[in-house]
PyMOL CGO cylinders between C-alpha atoms (Angstrom):
from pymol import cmd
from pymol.cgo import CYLINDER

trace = [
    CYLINDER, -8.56, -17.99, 2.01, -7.81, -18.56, 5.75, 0.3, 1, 1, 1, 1, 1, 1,
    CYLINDER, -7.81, -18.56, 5.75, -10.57, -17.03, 7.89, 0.3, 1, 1, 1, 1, 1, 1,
    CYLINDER, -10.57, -17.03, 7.89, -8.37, -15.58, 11.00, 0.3, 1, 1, 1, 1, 1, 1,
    CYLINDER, -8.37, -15.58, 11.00, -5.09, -14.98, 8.66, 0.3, 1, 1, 1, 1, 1, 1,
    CYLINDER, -5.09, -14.98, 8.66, -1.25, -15.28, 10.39, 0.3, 1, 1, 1, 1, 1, 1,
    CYLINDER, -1.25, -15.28, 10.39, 0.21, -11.36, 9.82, 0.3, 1, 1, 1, 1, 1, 1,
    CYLINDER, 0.21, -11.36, 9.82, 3.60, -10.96, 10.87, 0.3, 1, 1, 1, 1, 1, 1,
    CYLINDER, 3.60, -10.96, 10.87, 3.98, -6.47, 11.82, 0.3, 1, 1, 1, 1, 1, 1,
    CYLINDER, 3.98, -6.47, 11.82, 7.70, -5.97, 11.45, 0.3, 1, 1, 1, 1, 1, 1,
    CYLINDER, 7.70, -5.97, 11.45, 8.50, -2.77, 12.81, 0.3, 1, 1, 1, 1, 1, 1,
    CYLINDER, 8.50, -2.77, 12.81, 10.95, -1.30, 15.32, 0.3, 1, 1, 1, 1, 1, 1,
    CYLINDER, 10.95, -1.30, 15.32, 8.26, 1.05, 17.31, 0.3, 1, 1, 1, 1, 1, 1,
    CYLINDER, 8.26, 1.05, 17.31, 7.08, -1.15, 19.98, 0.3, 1, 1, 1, 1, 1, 1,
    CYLINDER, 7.08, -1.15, 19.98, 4.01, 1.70, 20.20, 0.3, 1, 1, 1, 1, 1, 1,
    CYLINDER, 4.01, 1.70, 20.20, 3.33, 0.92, 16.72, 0.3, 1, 1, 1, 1, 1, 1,
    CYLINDER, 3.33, 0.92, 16.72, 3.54, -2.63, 17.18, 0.3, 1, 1, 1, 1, 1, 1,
    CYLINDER, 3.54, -2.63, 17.18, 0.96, -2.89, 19.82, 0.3, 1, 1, 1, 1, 1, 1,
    CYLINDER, 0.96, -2.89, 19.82, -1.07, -0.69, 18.05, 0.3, 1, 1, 1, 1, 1, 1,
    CYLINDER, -1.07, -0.69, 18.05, -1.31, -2.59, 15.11, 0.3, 1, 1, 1, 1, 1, 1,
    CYLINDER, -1.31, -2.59, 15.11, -1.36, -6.15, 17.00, 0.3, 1, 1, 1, 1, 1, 1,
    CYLINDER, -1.36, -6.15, 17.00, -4.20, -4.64, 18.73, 0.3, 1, 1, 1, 1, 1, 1,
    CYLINDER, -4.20, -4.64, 18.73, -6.40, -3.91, 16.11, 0.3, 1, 1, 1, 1, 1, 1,
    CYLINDER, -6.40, -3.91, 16.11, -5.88, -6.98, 13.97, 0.3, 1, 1, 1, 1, 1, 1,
    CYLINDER, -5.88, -6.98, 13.97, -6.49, -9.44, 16.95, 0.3, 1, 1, 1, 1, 1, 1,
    CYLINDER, -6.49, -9.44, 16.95, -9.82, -7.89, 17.50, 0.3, 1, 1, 1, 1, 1, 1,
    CYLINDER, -9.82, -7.89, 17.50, -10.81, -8.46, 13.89, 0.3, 1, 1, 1, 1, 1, 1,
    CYLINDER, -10.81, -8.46, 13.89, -9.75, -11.70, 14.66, 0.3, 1, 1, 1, 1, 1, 1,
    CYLINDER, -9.75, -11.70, 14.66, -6.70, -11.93, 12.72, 0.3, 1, 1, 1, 1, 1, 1,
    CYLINDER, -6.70, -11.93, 12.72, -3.16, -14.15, 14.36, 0.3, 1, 1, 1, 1, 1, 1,
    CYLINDER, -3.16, -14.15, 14.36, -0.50, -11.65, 14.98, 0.3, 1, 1, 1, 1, 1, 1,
    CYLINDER, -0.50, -11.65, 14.98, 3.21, -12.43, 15.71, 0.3, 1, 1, 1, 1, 1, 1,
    CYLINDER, 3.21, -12.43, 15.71, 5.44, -9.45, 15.82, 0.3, 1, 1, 1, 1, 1, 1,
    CYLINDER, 5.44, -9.45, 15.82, 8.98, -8.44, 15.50, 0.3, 1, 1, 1, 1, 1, 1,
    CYLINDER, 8.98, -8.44, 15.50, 10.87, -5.72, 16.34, 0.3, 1, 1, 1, 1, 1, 1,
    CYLINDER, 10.87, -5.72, 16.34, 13.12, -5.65, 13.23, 0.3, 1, 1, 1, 1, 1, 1,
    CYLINDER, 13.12, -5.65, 13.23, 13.91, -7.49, 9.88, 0.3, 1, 1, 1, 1, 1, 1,
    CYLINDER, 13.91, -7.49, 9.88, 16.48, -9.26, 11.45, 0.3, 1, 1, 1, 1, 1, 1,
    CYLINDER, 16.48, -9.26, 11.45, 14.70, -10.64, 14.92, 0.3, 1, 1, 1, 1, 1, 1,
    CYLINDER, 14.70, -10.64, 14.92, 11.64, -11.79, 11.74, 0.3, 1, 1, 1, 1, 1, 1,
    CYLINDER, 11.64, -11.79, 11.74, 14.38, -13.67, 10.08, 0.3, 1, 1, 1, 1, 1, 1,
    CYLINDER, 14.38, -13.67, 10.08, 16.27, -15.20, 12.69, 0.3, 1, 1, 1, 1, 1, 1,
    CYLINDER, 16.27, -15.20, 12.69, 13.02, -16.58, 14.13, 0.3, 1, 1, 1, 1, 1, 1,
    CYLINDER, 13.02, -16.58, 14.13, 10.28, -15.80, 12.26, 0.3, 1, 1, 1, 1, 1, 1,
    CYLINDER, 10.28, -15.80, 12.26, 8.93, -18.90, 10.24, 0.3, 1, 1, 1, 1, 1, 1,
    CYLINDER, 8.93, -18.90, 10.24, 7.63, -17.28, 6.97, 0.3, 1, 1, 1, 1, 1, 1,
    CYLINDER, 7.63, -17.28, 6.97, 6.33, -20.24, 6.36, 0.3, 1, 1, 1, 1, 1, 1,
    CYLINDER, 6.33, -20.24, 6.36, 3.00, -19.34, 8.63, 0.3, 1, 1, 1, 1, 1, 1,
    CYLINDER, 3.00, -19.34, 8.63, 2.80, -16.37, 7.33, 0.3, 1, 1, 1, 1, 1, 1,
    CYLINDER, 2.80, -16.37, 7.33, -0.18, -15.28, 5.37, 0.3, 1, 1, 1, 1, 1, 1,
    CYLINDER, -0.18, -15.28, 5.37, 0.74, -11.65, 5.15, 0.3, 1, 1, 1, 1, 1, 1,
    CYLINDER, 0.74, -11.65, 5.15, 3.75, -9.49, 6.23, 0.3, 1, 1, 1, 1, 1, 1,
    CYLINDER, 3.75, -9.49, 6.23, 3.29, -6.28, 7.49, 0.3, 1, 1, 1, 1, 1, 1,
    CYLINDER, 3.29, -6.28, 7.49, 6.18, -3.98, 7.22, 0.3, 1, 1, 1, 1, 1, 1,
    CYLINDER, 6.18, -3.98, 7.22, 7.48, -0.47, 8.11, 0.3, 1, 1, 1, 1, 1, 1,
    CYLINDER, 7.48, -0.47, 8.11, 9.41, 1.16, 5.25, 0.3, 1, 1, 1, 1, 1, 1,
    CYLINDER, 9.41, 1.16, 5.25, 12.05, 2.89, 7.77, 0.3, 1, 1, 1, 1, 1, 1,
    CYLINDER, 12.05, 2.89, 7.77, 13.29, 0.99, 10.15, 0.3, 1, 1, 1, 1, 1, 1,
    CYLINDER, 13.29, 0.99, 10.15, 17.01, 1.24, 11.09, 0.3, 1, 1, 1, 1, 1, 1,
    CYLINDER, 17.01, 1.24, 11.09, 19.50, -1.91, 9.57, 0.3, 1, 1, 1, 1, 1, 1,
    CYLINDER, 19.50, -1.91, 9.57, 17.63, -3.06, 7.29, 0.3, 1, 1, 1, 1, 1, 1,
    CYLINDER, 17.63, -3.06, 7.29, 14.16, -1.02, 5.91, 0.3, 1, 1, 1, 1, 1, 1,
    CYLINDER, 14.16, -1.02, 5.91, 11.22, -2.63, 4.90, 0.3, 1, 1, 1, 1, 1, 1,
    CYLINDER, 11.22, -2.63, 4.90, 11.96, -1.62, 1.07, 0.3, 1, 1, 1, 1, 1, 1,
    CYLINDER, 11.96, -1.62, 1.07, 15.30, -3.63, 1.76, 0.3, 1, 1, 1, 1, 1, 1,
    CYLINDER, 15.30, -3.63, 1.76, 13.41, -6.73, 3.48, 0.3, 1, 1, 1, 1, 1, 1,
    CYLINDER, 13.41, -6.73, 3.48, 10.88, -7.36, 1.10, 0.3, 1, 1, 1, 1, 1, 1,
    CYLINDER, 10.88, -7.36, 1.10, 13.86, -7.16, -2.01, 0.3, 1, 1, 1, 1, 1, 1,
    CYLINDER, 13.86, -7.16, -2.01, 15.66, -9.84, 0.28, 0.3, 1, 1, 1, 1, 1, 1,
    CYLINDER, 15.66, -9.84, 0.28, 12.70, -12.32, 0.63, 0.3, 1, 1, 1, 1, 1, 1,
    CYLINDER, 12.70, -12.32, 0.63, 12.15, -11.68, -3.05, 0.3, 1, 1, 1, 1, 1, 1,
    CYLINDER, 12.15, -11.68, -3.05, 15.30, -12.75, -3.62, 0.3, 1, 1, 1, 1, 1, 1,
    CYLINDER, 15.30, -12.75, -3.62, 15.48, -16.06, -0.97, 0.3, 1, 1, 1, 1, 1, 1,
    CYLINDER, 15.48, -16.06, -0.97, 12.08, -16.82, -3.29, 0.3, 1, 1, 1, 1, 1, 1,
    CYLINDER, 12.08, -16.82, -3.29, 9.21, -16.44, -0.16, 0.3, 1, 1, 1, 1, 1, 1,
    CYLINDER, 9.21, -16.44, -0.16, 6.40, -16.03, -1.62, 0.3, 1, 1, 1, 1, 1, 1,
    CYLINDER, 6.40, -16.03, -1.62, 4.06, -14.21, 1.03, 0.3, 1, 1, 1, 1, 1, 1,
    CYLINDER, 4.06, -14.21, 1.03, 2.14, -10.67, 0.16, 0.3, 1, 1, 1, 1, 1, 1,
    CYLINDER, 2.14, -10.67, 0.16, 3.69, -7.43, 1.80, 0.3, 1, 1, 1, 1, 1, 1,
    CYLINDER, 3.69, -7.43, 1.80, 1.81, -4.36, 3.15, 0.3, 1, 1, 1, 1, 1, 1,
    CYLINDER, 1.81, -4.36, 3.15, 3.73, -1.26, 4.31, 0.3, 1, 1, 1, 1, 1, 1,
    CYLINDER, 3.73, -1.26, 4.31, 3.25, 1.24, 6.65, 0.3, 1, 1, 1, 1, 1, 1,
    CYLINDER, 3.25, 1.24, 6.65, 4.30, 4.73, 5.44, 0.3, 1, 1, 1, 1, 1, 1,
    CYLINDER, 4.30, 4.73, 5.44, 4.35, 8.28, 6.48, 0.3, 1, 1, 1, 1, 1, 1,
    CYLINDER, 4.35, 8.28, 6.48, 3.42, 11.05, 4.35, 0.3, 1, 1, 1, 1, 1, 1,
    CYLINDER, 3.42, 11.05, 4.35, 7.06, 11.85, 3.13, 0.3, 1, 1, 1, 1, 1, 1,
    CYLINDER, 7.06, 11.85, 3.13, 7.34, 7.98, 2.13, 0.3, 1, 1, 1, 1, 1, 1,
    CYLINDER, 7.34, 7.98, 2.13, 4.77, 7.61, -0.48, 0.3, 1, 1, 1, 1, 1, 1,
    CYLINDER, 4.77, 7.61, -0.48, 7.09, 7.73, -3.87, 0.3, 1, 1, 1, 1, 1, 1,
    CYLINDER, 7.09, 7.73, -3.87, 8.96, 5.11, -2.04, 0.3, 1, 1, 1, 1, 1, 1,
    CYLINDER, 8.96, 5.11, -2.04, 5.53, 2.97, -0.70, 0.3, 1, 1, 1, 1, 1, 1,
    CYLINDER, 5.53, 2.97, -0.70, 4.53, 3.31, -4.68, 0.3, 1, 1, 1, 1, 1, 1,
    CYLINDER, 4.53, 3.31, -4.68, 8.31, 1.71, -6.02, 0.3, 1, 1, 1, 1, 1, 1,
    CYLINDER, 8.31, 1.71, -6.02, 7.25, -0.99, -3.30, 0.3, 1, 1, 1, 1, 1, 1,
    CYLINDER, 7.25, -0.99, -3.30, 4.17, -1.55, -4.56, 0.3, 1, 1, 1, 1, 1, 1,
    CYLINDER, 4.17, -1.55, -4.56, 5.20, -1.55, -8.21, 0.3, 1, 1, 1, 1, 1, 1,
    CYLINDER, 5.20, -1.55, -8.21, 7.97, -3.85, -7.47, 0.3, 1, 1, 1, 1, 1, 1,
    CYLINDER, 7.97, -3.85, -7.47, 5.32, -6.62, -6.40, 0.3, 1, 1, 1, 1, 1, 1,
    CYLINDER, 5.32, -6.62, -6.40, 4.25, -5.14, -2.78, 0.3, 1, 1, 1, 1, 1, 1,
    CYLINDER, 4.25, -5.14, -2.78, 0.86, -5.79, -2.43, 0.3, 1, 1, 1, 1, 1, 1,
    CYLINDER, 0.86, -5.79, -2.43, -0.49, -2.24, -0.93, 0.3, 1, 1, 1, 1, 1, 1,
    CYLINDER, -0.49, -2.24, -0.93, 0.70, 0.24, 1.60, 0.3, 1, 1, 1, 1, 1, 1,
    CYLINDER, 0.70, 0.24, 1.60, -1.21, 1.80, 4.58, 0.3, 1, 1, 1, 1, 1, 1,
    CYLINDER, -1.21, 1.80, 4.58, -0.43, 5.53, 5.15, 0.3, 1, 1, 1, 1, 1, 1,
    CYLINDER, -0.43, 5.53, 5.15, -0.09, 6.60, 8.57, 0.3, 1, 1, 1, 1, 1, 1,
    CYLINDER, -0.09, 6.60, 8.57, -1.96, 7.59, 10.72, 0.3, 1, 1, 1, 1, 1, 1,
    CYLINDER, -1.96, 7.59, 10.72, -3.08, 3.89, 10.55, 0.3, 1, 1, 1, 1, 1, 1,
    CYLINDER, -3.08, 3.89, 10.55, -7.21, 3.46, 10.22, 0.3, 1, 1, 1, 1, 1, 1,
    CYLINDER, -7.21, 3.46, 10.22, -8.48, 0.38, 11.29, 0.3, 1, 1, 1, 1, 1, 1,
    CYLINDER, -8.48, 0.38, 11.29, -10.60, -0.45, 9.03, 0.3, 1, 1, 1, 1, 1, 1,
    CYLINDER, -10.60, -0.45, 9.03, -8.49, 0.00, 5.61, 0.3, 1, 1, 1, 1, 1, 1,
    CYLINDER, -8.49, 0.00, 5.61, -5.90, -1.93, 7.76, 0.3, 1, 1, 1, 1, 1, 1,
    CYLINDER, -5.90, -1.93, 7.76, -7.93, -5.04, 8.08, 0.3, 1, 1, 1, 1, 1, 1,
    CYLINDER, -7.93, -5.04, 8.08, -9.82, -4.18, 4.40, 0.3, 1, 1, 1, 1, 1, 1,
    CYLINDER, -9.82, -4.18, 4.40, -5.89, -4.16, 3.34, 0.3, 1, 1, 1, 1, 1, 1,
    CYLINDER, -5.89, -4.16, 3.34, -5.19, -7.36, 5.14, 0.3, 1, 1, 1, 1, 1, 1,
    CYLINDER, -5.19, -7.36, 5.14, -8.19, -9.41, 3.72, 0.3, 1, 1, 1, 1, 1, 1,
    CYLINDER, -8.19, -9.41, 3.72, -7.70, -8.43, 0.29, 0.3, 1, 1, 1, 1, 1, 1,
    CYLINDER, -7.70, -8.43, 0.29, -3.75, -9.04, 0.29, 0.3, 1, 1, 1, 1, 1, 1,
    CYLINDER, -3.75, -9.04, 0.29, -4.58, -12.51, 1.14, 0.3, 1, 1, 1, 1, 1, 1,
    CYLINDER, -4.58, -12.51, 1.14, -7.89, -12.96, -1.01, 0.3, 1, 1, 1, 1, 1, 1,
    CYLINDER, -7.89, -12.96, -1.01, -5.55, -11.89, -4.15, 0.3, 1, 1, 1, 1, 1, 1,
    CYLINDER, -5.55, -11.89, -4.15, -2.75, -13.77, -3.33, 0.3, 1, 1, 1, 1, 1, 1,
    CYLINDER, -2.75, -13.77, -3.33, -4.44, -16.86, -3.21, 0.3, 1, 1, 1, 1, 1, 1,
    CYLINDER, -4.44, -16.86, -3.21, -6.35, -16.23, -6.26, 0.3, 1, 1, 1, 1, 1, 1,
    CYLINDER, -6.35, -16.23, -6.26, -2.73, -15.14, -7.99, 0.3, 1, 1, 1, 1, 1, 1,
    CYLINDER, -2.73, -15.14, -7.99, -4.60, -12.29, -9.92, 0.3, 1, 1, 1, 1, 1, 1,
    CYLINDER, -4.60, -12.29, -9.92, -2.42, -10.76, -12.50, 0.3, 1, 1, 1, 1, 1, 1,
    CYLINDER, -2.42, -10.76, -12.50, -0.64, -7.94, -12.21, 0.3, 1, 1, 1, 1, 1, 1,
    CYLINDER, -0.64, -7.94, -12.21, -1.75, -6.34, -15.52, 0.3, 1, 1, 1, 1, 1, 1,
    CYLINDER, -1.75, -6.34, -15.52, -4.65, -6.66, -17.37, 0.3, 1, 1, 1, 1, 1, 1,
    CYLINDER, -4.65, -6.66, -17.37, -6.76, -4.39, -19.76, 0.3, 1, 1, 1, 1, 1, 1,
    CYLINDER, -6.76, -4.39, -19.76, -8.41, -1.78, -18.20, 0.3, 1, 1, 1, 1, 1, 1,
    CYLINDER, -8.41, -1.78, -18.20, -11.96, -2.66, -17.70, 0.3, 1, 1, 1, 1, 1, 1,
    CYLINDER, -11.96, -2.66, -17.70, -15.39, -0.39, -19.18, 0.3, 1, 1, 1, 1, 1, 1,
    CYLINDER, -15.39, -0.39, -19.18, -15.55, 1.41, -15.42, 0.3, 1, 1, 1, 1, 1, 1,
    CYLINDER, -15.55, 1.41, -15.42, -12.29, 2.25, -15.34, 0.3, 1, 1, 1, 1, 1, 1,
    CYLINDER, -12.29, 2.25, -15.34, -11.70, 4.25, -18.21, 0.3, 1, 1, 1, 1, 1, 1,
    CYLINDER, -11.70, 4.25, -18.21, -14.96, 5.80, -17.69, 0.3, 1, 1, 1, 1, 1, 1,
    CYLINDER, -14.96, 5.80, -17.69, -13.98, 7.21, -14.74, 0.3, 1, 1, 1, 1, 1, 1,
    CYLINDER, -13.98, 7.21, -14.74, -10.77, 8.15, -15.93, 0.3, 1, 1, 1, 1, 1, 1,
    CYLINDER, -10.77, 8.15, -15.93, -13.11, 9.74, -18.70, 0.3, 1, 1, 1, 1, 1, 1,
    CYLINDER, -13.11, 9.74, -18.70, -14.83, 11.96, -16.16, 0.3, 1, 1, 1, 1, 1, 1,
    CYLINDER, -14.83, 11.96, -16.16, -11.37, 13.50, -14.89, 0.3, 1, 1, 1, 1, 1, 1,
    CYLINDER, -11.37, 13.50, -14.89, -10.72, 17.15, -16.44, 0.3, 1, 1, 1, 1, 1, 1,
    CYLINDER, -10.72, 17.15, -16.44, -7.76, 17.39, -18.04, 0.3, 1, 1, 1, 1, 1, 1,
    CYLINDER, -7.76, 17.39, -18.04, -6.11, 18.82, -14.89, 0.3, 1, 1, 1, 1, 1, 1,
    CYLINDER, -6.11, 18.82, -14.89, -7.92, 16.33, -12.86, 0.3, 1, 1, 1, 1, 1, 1,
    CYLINDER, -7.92, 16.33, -12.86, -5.70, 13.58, -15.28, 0.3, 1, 1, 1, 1, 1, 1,
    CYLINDER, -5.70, 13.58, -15.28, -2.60, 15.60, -14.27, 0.3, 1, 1, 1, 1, 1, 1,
    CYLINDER, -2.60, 15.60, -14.27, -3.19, 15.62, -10.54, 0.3, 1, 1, 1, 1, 1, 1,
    CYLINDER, -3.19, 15.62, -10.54, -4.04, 11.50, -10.75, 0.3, 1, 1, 1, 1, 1, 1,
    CYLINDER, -4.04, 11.50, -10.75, -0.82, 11.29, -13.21, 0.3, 1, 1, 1, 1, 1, 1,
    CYLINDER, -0.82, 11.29, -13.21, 1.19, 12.50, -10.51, 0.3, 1, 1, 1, 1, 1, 1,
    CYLINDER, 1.19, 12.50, -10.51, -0.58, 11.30, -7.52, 0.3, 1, 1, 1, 1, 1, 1,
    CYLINDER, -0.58, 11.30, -7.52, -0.25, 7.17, -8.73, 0.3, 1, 1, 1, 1, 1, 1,
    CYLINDER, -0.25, 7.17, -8.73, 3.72, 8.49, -8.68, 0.3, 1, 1, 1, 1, 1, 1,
    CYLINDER, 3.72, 8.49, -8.68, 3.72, 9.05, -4.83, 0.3, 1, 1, 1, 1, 1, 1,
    CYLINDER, 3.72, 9.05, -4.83, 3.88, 13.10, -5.06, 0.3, 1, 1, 1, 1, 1, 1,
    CYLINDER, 3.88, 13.10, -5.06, 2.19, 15.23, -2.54, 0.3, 1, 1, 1, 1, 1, 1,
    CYLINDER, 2.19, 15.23, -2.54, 0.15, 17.71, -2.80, 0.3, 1, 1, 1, 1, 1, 1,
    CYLINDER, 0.15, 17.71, -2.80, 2.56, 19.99, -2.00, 0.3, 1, 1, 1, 1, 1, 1,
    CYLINDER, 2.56, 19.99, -2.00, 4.91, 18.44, -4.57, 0.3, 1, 1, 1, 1, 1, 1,
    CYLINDER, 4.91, 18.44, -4.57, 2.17, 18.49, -7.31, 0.3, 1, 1, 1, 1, 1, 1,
    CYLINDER, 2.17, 18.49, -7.31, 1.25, 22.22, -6.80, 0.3, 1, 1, 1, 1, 1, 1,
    CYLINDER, 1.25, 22.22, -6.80, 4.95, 23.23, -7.57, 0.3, 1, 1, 1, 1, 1, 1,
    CYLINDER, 4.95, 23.23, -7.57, 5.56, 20.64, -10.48, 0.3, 1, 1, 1, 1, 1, 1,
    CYLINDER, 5.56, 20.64, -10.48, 1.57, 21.99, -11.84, 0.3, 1, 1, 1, 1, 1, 1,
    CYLINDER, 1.57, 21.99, -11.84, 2.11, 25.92, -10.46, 0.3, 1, 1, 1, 1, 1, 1,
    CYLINDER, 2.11, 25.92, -10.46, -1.52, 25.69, -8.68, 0.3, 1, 1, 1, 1, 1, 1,
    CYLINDER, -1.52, 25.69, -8.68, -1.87, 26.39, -5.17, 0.3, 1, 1, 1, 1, 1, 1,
    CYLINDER, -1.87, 26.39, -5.17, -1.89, 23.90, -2.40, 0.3, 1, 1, 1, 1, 1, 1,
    CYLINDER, -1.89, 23.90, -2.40, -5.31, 24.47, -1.74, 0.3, 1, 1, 1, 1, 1, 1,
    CYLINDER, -5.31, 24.47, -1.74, -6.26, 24.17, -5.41, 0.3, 1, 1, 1, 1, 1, 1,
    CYLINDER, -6.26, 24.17, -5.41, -4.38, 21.17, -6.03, 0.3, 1, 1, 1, 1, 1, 1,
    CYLINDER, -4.38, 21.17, -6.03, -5.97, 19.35, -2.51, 0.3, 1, 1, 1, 1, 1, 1,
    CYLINDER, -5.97, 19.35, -2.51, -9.29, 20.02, -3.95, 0.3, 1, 1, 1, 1, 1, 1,
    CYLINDER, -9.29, 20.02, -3.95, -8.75, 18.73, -7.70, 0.3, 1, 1, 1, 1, 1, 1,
    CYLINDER, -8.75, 18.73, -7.70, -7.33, 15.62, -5.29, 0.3, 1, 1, 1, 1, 1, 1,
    CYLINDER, -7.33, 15.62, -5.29, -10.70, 15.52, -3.33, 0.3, 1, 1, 1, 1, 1, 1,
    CYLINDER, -10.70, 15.52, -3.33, -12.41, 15.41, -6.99, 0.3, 1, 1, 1, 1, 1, 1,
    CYLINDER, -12.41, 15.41, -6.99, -10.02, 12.81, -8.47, 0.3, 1, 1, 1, 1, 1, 1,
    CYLINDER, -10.02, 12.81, -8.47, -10.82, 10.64, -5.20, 0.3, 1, 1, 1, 1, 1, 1,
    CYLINDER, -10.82, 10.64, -5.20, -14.14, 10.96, -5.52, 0.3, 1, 1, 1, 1, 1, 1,
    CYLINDER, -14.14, 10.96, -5.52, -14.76, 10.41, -9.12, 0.3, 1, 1, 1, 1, 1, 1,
    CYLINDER, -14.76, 10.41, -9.12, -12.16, 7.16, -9.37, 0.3, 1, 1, 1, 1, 1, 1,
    CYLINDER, -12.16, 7.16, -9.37, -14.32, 6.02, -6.28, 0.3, 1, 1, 1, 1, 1, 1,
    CYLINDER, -14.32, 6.02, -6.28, -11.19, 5.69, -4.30, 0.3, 1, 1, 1, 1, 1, 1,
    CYLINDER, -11.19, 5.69, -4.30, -10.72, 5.75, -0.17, 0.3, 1, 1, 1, 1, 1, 1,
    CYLINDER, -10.72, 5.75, -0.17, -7.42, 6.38, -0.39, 0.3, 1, 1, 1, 1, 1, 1,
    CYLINDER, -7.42, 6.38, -0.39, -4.20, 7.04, -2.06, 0.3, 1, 1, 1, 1, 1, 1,
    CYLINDER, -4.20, 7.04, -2.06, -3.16, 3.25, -2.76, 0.3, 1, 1, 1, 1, 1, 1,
    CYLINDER, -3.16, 3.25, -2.76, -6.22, 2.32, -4.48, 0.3, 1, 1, 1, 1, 1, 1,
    CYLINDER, -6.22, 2.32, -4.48, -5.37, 4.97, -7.15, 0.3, 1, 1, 1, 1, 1, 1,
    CYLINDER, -5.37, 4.97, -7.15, -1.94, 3.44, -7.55, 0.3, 1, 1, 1, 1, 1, 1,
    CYLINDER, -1.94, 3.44, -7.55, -3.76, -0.47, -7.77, 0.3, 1, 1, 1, 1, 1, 1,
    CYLINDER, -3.76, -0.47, -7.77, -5.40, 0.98, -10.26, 0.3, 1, 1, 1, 1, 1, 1,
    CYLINDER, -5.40, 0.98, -10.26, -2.90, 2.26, -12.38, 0.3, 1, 1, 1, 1, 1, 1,
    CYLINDER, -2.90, 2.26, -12.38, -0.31, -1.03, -11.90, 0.3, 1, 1, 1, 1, 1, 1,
    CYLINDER, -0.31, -1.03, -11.90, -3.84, -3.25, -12.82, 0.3, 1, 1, 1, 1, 1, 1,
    CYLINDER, -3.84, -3.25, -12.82, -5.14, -1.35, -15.88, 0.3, 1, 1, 1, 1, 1, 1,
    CYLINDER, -5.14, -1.35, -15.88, -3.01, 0.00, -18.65, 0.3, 1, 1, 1, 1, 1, 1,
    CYLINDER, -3.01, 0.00, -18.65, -4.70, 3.46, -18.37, 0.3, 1, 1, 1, 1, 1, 1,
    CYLINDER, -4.70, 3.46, -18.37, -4.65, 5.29, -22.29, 0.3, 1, 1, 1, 1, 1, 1,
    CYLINDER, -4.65, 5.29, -22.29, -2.61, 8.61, -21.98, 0.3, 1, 1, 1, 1, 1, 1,
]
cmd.load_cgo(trace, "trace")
């Protein structure tokens, strides 16, 4: 694994850009940064890459769009997304369809560059996709009360919290804390770890 990784960011808010190019050269990461899909593939060479860092919405061509397109061409280089609140069930397609995580905004730091190290760690191990789940796992997924289950159910799908207390008839509230428990309990920081888990274990229903 390359010690100070090349990230491409790929996004069409130049605030966002800076941001991001900011906090990844201080962790002393290579950044190179475009302002939309089609500036990184008129003269981005992918072949430097080490990890490509993507908005989902950006106007032209999304992120979602991008990543099906260098799919497609055969580039083999991990993806991370950036994605607002109302973007998750899309980030979690993305990341089902081979995307390697998503970061929700606002952006930390440090799950940014945890994100970053781990896309490329994995990627250059080629871990698989799907595997058993392991002993810890399911006994974490033990420890979930039934309505615990339904909130993670629903929560590796993308929904909200808003979404889930209609679709479950609980209040917001309610629902946010069975969230803070199903966090807790699955030893999760945040949303996309939930959803790595579900793609990497085949989780018994």
């Amino acid at each position: 694994m390359p010690e100070n990784p090349n990230v491409f960011v790929v996004d069409d808010d130049a605030l966002m850009r800076a941001l991001l190019s900011r906090v990844l050269t201080a962790a002393g990461m290579r950044v190179t940064s475009f302002g939309s899909a089609d500036e990184l593939l008129r003269e981005g060479d992918l072949n430097t890459a080490c990890v490509l860092l993507l908005d989902l919405k950006m106007p032209e061509m999304s992120g979602t769009e991008l990543h099906q397109l260098l799919q497609h061409r055969g580039i083999d280089v991990p993806v991370l997304f950036i994605s607002g609140s109302a973007d998750l069930a899309t980030a979690v397609t993305a990341m089902r369809n081979g995307a390697a995580d998503f970061i929700e905004k606002p952006v930390q730091g440090d799950l940014l560059i945890e994100s970053v190290h781990r896309a490329v760690a994995r990627h250059a191990d080629r871990m698989p996709t799907s595997k058993p789940a392991d002993p810890l796992f399911l006994a974490r997924l033990e420890a979930l009360t039934l309505r615990e289950r339904e909130v993670f159910d629903l929560l590796v799908t993308g929904m909200s919290s808003k979404m889930i207390a209609r679709e479950l008839g609980g209040s917001f509230r309610t629902i946010e804390s069975h969230r803070a428990q199903v966090m807790r309990k699955m030893a999760a920081r945040h949303l996309s770890d939930l959803v790595r888990m579900s793609i990497e274990s085949v989780a018994p229903r």
